[in-house]
C-alpha positions in Angstrom: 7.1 15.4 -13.5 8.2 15.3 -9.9 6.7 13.4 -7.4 7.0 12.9 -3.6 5.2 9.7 -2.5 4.5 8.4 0.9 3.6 5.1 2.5 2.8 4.4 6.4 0.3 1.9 5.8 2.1 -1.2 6.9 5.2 -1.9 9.2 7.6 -0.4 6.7 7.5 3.6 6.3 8.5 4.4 2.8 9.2 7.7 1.4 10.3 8.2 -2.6 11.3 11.3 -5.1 10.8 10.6 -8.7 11.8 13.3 -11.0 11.6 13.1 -14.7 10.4 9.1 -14.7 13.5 8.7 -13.1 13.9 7.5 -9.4 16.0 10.0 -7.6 15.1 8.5 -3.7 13.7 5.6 -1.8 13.9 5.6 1.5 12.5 2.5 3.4 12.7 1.6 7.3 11.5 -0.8 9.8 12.7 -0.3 13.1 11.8 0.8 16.6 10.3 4.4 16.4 6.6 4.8 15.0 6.1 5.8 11.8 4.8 9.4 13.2 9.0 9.9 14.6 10.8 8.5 11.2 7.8 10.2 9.0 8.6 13.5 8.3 12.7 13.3 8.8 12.6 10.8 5.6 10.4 13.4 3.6 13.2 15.9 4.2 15.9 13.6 3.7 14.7 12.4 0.6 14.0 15.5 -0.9 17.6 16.6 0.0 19.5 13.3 -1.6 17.3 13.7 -4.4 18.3 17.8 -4.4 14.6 19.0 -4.9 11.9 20.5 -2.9 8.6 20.4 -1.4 7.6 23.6 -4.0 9.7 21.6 -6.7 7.1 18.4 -6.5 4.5 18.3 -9.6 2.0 15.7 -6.8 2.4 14.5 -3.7 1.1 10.6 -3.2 0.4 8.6 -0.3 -1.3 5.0 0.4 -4.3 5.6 1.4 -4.9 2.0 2.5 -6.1 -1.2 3.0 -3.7 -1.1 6.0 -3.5 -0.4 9.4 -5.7 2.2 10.4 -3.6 4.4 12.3 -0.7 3.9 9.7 -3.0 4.6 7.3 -4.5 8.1 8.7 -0.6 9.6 9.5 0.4 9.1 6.0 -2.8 10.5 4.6 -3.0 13.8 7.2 0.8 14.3 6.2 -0.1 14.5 3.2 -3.0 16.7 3.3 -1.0 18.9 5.4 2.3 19.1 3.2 -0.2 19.2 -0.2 -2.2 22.0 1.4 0.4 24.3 2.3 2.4 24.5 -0.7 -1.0 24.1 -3.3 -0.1 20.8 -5.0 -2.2 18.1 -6.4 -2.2 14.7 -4.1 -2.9 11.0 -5.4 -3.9 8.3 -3.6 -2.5 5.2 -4.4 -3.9 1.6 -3.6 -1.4 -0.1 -1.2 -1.8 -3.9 -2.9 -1.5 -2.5 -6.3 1.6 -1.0 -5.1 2.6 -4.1 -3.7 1.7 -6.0 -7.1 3.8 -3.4 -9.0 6.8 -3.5 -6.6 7.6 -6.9 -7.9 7.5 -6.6 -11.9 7.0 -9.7 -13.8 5.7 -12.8 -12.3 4.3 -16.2 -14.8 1.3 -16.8 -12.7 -1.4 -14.7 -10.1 0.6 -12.1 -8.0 -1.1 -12.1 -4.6 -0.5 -8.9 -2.0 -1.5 -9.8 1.6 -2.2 -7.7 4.6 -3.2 -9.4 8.1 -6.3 -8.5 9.2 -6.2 -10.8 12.3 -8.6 -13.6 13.1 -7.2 -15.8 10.8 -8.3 -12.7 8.3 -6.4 -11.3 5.2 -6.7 -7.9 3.2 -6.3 -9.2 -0.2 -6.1 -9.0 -4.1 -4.9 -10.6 -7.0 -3.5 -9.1 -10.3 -1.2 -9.8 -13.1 1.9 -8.2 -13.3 3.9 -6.9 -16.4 7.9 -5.7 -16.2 7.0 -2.5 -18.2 3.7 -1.9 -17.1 1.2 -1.7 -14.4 -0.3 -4.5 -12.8 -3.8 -5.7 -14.1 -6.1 -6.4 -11.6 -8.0 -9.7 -11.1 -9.6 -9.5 -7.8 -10.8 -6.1 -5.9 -9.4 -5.9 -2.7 -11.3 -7.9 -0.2 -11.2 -8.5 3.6 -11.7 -12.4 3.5 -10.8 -15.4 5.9 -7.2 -16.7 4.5 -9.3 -20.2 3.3 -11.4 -17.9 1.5 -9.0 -16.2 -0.5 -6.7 -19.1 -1.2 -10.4 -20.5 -2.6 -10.7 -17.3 -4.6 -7.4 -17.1 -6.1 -7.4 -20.6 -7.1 -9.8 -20.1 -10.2 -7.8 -17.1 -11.7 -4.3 -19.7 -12.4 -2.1 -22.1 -10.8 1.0 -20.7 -9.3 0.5 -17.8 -7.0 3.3 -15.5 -5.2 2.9 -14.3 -1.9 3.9 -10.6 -0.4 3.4 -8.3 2.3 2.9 -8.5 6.1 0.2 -11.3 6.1 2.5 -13.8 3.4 5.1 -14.0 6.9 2.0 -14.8 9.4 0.2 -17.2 7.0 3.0 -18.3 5.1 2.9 -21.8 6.7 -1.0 -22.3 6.3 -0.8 -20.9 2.6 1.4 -24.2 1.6 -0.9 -26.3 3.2 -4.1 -24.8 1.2 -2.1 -24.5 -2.0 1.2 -27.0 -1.8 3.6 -26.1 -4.6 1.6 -23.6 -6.1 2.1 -21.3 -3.6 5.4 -19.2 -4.0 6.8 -16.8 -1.3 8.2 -13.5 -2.5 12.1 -13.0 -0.7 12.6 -10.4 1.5 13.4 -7.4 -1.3 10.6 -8.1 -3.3 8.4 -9.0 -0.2 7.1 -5.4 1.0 5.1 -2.4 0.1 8.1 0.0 -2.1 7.5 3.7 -2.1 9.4 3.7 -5.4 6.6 1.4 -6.9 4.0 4.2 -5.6 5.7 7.2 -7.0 5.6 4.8 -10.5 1.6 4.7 -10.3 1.2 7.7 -9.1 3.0 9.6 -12.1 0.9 7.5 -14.6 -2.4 8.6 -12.9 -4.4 11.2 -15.2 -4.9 14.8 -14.0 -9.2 13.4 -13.5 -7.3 11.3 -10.4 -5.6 13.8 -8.7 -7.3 15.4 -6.0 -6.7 18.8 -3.8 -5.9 18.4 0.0 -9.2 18.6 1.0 -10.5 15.4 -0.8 -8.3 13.4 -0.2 -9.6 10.6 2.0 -8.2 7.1 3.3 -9.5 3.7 1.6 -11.0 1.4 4.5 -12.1 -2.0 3.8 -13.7 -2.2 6.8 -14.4 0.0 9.9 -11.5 0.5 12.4 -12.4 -1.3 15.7 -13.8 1.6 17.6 -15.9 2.0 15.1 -17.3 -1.2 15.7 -16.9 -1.5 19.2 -19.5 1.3 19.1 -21.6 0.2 17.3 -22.0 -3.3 19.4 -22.6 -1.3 22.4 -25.2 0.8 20.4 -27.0 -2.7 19.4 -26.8 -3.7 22.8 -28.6 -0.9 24.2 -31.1 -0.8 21.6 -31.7 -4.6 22.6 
């Protein structure tokens, strides 16, 4: 099988070609320009180190969240664009699972972070494998970072930290949780597209979808949203 897979969900923009179970690309990069300017040079770079195509690819996978919002929507809409033109399958891959399979084995509760803001995390909790996929332990949850340190603490004892909320709350984690909490270093520490490729090739043909279907995951609505709806309340007052 080969698979072109695609994350903009978080500050990293991630693009990976696996071909035959085999990594061929990862291409990760944090830097000045927006993920809508490094997006769609990385696809074609990718796909020319790894010396495939777009028609080549078996499924094309993206995040389709919890993450930023507008991160979120560019990788999906790629996507949907690149799948629709050229007819191929697309799978949409949980961003904290692929942040709990990024890092492998782990002897204790593998806990993948997003910041929310207001002292609020996107969160999970699974138990990981080397050889397999992670298993889950906790759905993904918008909480308050006391409330998910308190949720976590009755599925083990040692806990390890990732993704862009473990660097913001790192400091208050160790206060809730002491020595149990453990802080994943920096190449284990973010969202790999290579870990999304992985999951996305072990999906069954019943979770692929076509273009059309293919929809972003959102925890909760994006601020507009919500700023709407106030000023809708407000008026009904």
């Amino acid at each position: 099988m080969n698979l072109l897979a695609v994350d903009t969900s978080g500050p990293v923009c991630g693009v990976a070609v696996l071909a035959d179970g085999a990594l061929r690309c990862e291409h990760t990069v944090v830097n000045k320009r927006t993920h809508s300017v490094n997006l769609m040079p990385m696809i074609d770079g990718a796909l020319q180190a790894a010396g495939l195509t777009l028609a080549e690819m078996d499924r094309i996978a993206v995040v389709v969240g919890p993450g930023s919002f507008t991160g979120v929507r560019l990788g999906v809409s790629t996507v949907k664009g690149l799948a629709h033109g050229c007819g191929k399958p697309c799978v949409g891959v949980d961003a904290l699972e692929a942040m709990a399979a990024g890092v492998g084995a782990f002897d204790g509760i593998i806990c993948p972070i997003q910041d929310a803001r207001a002292g609020q995390v996107y969160g999970a909790a699974f138990a990981g494998a080397e050889s397999e996929p992670p298993r889950r332990l906790m759905d993904d949850t918008p909480l308050a970072l006391e409330d998910y340190a308190e949720a976590i603490r009755k599925l083990g004892e040692r806990y390890l930290f990732l993704g862009d909320g473990m660097p913001v709350h790192r400091e208050r984690l160790a206060q809730l949780l002491g020595e149990r909490a453990v802080f994943a270093p920096a190449p284990r520490a973010f969202l790999r597209p290579g870990a999304v490729a992985w999951l996305a090739s072990l999906a069954g043909e019943e979770q692929t979808v076509d273009a059309l279907t293919l929809q972003p995951l959102y925890l909760r609505a994006p601020s507009a949203e919500r700023n709407r709806q106030l000023v809708e309340a407000a008026h009904a007052e």
